[in-house]
C-alpha positions in Angstrom: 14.4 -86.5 15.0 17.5 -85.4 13.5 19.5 -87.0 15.7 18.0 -90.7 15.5 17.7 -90.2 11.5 21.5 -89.9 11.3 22.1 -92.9 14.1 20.1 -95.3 11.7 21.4 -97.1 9.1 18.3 -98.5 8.3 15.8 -96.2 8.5 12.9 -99.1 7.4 14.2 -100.7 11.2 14.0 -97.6 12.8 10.6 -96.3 11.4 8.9 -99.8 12.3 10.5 -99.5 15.9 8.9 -95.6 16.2 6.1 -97.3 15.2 6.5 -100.0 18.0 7.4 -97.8 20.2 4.2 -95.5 19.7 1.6 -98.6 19.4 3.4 -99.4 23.5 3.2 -96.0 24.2 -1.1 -95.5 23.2 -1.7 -98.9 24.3 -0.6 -98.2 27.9 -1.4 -94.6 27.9 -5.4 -96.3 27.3 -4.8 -99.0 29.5 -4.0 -95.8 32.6 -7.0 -94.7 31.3 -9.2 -97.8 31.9 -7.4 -99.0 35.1 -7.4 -95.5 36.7 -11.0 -95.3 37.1 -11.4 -98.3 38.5 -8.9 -98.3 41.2 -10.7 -94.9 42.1 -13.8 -97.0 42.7 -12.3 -99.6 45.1 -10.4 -97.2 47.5 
């Protein structure tokens, strides 16, 4: 975390892209989770 901190220069921009980048992250993480059942089904 250090790391990107210190590479921003505006830390506003780069809290609302971690935020981005987690709500992508969640959103396909549940979307394995719904799809992966269902492709079980079918084979």
């Amino acid at each position: 975390m250090t790391l990107m901190s210190s590479k921003c220069r505006n830390p506003e921009k780069c809290l609302k892209r971690m935020k981005i980048l987690k709500k992508t992250f969640a959103i396909r993480k549940a979307f394995d989770y719904i799809s992966a059942p269902r492709q079980t089904e079918s084979v």
